[in-house]
C-alpha positions in Angstrom: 2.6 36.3 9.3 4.8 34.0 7.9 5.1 31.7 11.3 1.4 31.7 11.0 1.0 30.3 7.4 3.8 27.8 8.2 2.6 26.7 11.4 -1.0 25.7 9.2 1.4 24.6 6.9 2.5 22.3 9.1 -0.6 21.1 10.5 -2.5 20.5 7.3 0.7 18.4 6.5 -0.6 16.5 9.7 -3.6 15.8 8.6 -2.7 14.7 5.5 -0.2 12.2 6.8 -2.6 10.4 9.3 -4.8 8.9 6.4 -8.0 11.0 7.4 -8.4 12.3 3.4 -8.3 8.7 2.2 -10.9 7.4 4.5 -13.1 10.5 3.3 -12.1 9.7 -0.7 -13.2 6.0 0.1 -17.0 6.9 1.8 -17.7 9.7 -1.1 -17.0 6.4 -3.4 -18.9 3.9 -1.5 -21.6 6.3 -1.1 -21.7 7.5 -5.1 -21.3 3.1 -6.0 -24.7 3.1 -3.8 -27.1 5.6 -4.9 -29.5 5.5 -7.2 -27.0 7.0 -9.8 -24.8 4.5 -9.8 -24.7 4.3 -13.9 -23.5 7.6 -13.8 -20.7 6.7 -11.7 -19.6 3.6 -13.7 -20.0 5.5 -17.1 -17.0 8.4 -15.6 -15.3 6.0 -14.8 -15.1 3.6 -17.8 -14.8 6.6 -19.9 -12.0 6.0 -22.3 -8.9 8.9 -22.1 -7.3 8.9 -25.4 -3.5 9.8 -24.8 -0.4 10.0 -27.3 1.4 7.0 -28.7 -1.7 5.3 -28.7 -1.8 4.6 -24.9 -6.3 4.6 -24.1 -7.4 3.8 -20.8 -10.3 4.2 -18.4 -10.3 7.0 -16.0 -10.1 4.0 -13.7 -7.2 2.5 -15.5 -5.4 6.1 -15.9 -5.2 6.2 -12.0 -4.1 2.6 -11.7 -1.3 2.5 -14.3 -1.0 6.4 -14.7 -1.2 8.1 -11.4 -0.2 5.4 -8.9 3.2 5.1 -10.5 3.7 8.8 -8.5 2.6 6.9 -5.1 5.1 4.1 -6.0 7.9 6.9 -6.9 7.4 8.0 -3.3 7.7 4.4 -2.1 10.9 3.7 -3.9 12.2 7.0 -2.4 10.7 5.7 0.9 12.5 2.9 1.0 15.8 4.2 -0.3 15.7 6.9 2.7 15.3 4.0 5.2 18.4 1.6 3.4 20.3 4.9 3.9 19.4 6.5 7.1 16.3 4.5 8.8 16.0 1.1 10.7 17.2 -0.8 7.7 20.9 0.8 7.8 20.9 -1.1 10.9 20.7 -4.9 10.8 20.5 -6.1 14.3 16.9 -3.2 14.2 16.2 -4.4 10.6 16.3 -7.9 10.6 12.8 -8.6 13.0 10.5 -6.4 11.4 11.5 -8.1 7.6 11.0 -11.4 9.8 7.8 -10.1 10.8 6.6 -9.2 8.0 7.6 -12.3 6.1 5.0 -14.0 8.6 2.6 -11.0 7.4 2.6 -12.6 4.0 3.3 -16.4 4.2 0.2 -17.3 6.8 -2.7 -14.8 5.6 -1.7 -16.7 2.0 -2.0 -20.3 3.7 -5.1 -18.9 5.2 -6.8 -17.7 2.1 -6.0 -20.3 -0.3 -7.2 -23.0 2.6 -10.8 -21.2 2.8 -10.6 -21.1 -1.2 -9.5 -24.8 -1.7 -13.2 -25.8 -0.6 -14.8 -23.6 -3.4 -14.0 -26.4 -5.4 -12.2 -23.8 -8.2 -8.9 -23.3 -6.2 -6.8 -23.0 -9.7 -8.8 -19.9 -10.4 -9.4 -18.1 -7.5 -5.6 -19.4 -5.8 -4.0 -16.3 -7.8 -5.5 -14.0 -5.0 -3.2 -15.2 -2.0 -1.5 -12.3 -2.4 -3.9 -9.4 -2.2 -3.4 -9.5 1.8 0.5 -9.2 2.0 0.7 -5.7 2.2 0.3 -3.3 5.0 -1.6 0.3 4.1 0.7 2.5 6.1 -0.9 5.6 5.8 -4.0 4.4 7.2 -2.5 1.7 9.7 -0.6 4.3 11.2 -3.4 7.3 11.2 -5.4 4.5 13.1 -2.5 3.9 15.7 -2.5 7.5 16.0 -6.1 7.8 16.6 -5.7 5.5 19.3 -2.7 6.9 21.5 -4.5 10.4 21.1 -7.5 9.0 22.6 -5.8 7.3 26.0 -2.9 9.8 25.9 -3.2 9.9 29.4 -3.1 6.2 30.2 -0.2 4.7 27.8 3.2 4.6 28.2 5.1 7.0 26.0 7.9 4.9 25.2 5.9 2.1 24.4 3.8 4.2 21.8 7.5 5.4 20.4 8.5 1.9 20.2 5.0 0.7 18.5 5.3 3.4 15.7 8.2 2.7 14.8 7.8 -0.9 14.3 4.6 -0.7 12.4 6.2 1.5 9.9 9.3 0.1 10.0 7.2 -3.9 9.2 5.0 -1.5 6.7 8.0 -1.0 4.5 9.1 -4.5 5.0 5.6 -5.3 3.8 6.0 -2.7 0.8 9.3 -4.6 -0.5 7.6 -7.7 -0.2 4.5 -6.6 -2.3 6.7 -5.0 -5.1 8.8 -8.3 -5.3 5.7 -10.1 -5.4 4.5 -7.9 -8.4 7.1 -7.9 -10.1 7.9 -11.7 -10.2 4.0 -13.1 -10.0 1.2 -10.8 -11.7 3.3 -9.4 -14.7 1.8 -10.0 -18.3 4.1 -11.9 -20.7 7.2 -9.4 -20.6 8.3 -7.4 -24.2 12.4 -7.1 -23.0 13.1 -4.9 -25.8 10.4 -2.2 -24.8 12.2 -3.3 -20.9 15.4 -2.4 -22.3 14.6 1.0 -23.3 12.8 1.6 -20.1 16.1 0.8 -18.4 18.5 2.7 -20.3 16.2 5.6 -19.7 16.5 4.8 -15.8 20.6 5.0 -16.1 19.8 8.7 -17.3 17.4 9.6 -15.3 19.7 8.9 -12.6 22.6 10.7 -14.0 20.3 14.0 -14.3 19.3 13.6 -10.8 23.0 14.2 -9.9 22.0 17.8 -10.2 21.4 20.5 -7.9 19.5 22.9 -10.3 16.0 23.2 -10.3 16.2 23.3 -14.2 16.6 19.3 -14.0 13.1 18.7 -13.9 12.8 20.1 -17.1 14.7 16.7 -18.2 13.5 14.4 -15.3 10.0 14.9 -16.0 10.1 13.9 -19.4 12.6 11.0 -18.9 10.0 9.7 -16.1 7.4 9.8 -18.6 9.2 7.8 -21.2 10.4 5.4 -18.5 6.9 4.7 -17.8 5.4 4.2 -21.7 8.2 1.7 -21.9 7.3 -0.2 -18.5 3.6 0.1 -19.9 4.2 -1.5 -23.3 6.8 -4.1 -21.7 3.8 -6.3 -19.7 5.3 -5.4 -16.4 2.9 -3.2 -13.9 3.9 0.8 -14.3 4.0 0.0 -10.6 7.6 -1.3 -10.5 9.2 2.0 -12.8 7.6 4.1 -10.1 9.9 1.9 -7.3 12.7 1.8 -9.8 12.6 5.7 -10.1 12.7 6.6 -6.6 15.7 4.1 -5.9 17.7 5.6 -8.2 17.9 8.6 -7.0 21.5 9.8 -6.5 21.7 10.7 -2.7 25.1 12.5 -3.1 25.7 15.4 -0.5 23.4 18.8 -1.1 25.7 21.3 0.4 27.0 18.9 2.7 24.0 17.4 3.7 23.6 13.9 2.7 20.2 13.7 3.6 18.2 16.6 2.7 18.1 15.6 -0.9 15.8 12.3 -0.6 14.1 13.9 2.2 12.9 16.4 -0.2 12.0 14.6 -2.7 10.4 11.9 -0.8 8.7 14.6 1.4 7.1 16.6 -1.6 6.2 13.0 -3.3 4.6 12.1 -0.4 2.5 14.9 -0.2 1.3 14.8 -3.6 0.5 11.1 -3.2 -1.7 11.9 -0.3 -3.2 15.0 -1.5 -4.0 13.9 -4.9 -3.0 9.9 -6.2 -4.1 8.2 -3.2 -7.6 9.6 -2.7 -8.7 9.4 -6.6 -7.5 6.0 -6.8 -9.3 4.8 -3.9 -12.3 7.1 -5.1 -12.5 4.7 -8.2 -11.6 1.8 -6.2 -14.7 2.0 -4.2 -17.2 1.3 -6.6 -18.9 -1.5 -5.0 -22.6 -1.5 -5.2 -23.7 -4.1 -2.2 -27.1 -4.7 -3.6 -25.5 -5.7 -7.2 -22.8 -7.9 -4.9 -25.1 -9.8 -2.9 -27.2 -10.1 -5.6 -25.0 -12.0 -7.6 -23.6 -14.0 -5.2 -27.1 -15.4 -4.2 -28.3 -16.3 -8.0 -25.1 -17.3 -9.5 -22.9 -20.6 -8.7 -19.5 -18.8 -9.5 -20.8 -15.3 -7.5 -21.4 -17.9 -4.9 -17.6 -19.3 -5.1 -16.9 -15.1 -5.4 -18.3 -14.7 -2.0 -16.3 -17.4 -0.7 -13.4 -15.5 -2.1 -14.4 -12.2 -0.2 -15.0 -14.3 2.9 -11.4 -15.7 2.6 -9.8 -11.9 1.8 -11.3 -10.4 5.2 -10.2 -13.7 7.1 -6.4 -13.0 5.8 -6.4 -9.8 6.8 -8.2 -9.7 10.3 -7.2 -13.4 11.4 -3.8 -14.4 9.1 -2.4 -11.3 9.1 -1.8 -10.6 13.1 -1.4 -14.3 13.3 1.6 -14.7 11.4 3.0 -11.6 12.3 2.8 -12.3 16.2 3.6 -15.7 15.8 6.4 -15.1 13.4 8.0 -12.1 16.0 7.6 -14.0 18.9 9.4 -17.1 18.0 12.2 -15.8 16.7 12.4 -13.0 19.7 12.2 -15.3 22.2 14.8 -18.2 20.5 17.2 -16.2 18.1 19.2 -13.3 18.6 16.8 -10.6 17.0 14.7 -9.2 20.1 12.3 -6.8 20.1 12.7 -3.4 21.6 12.0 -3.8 25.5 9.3 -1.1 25.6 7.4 -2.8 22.8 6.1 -5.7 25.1 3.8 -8.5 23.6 0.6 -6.5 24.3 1.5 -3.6 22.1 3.0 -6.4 19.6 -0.3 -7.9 19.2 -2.1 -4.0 18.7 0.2 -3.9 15.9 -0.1 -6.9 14.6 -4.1 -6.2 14.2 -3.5 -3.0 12.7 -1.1 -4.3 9.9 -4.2 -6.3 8.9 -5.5 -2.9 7.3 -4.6 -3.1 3.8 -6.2 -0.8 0.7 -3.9 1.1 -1.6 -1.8 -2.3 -2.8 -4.2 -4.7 -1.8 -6.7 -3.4 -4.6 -4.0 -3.4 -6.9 -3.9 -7.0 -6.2 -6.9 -8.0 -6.6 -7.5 -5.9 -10.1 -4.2 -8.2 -11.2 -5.5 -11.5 -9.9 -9.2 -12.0 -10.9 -10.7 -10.9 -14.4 -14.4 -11.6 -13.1 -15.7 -8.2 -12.6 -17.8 -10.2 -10.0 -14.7 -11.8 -8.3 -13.1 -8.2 -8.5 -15.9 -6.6 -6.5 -16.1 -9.3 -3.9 -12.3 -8.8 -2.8 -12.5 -5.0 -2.3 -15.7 -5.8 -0.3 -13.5 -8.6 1.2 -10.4 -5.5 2.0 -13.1 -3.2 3.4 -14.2 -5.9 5.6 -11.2 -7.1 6.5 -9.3 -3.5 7.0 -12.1 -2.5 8.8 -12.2 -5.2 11.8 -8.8 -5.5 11.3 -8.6 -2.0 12.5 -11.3 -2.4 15.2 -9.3 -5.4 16.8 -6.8 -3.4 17.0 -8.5 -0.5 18.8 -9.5 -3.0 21.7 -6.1 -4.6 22.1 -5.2 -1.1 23.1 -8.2 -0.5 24.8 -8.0 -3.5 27.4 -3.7 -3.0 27.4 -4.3 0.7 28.3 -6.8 -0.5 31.6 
């Protein structure tokens, strides 16, 4: 009996890691943004939550600033597991993928603010050449999976090895990028005493974390609460505590094994992020009524420049985004001394490079920090569906034709 409940265990694990539950969270919101009670919708989630020390925010807001600090936590975890025991502890296997993705931010940016420098308002609408610089690994990879499972009989194993791990190992490139890029470019005007606290808070949290005892939590919940007030009333976005929090995390040896302490921290992090933070934020990120959209961009001269603006998100994403990554990993695998895994041959490179153009969780996050034009806002998440959508359809016939 017990095999049994852990081998469901196991596989509902599966299918929470391969994105399926967010695709699912965003249709039920697309679908409650279209129908006829659509007010209803937008009054749950304007609805103001009045929480202590003052802090009130929108249900919308709450999953944005509140909840998504738990999906960051998991990042900053993420990413400390790979410094210590992934591809980035190695820095011949590191070094291409960072390159990669460094291409993955710099050319869909060019891209977008080149399409936006003819809308005539390219000092307002320039602050959204970010919102394409980050890969959505969860789905990106669900979608690769999707594909090998289909033609499992026609690709090459090694190659689908090699793929995988480069898109996730160029995904968490991505994520360090778009936490840099956070930090240092959409942060309000910065309160460093309310920042001092919030770090001094940090160096105990990660003194607690030392511990073994399950009675810790008691103390790190807390802390990671306070840590985040702080962050909140600093200016900087909640999202960079979240980061801070996972990185410092003491990895010291759990009865001799050095790893099994962030593994299961990340693991249950992750979990939780994909079971619960990642499909109610993207829930309330999908309220985008099309009729109201194309409405306003047809009777409106700025909702015209808006549309130009979601016209210039999808084109970064489907057309910048494998551009600069191919381009970016080809040139400096074919003239430097970082080279590509031999399995992972320029085929599969461009399939990747297609997928990486998906982009949701941190790309909305973007574009909530970059425009203040509820009109603007709506057209670049329209603009990410669109993109992330073809971008992931490209993708699927890269593989299609290499499979033949």
């Amino acid at each position: 009996m017990k095999k049994i409940l852990k081998r469901k265990f196991n596989k509902s694990i599966k299918f929470v890691n391969s994105g399926y539950l967010l695709i699912f969270a965003a249709v039920l919101g697309l679908v409650m943004a279209n129908l006829p009670t659509y007010n209803i919708f937008t009054q749950f989630s304007e609805h103001q939550i009045y929480l202590p020390f003052y802090i009130n925010l929108s249900m919308e807001k709450l999953a944005e600033d509140g909840l998504l600090t738990i999906f960051f936590l998991n990042v900053g975890l993420d990413l400390k597991h790979e410094l210590l025991f992934g591809p980035f502890n190695n820095k011949k296997k590191a070094v291409l993928p960072i390159i990669s993705a460094a291409g993955g931010v710099i050319v869909p940016a060019l891209v977008f603010l080149f399409i936006v420098f003819f809308t005539g308002q390219f000092q307002i609408f320039a602050s959204g050449w970010a919102i394409s610089s980050v890969t959505d690994i969860a789905l990106s990879l669900a979608v690769l999976s999707f594909i090998f499972s289909k033609n499992n009989s026609k690709i090459d194993k090694l190659s689908a090895k090699s793929s995988k791990t480069f898109l996730m190992t160029l995904a968490v490139a991505d994520d360090i990028f778009g936490i840099l890029i956070i930090t240092f470019f959409y942060s309000r005007s910065v309160n460093f005493i309310y920042l001092l606290f919030a770090f001094i808070i940090v160096c105990v949290w990660r003194f607690f974390s030392r511990f073994d005892s399950s009675f810790k939590w008691i103390i790190l919940v807390p802390l990671g609460l306070a840590a985040w007030y702080f962050t909140f009333r600093s200016g900087v976005h909640t999202a960079i505590i979240g980061v801070v929090l996972g990185l410092a995390i003491i990895s010291l040896p759990k009865k001799g094994n050095w790893k099994s302490r962030i593994v299961k921290y990340r693991d249950f992090t992750d979990i939780f992020s994909k079971i619960f933070v990642l499909p109610i934020y993207i829930f309330f990120k999908m309220r985008i009524n099309f009729f109201e959209i194309f409405n306003d961009i047809l009777n409106s001269q700025i909702s015209q420049s808006a549309g130009l603006v979601l016209v210039a998100i999808a084109a970064a994403l489907m057309i910048g985004k494998p551009l600069g990554i191919f381009s970016f990993t080809y040139i400096f695998n074919r003239w430097t001394p970082f080279v590509l895994e031999k399995s992972l041959n320029l085929k599969f490179l461009l399939g990747v490079s297609c997928l990486a153009g998906i982009g949701f969780t941190v790309s909305f996050l973007i574009a909530d920090l970059s425009f203040i034009s509820p009109i603007v806002v709506s057209a670049s998440r329209l603009g990410i569906i669109i993109g992330s959508v073809f971008s992931g359809f490209f993708g699927y016939l890269v593989f299609k034709k290499t499979n033949k």
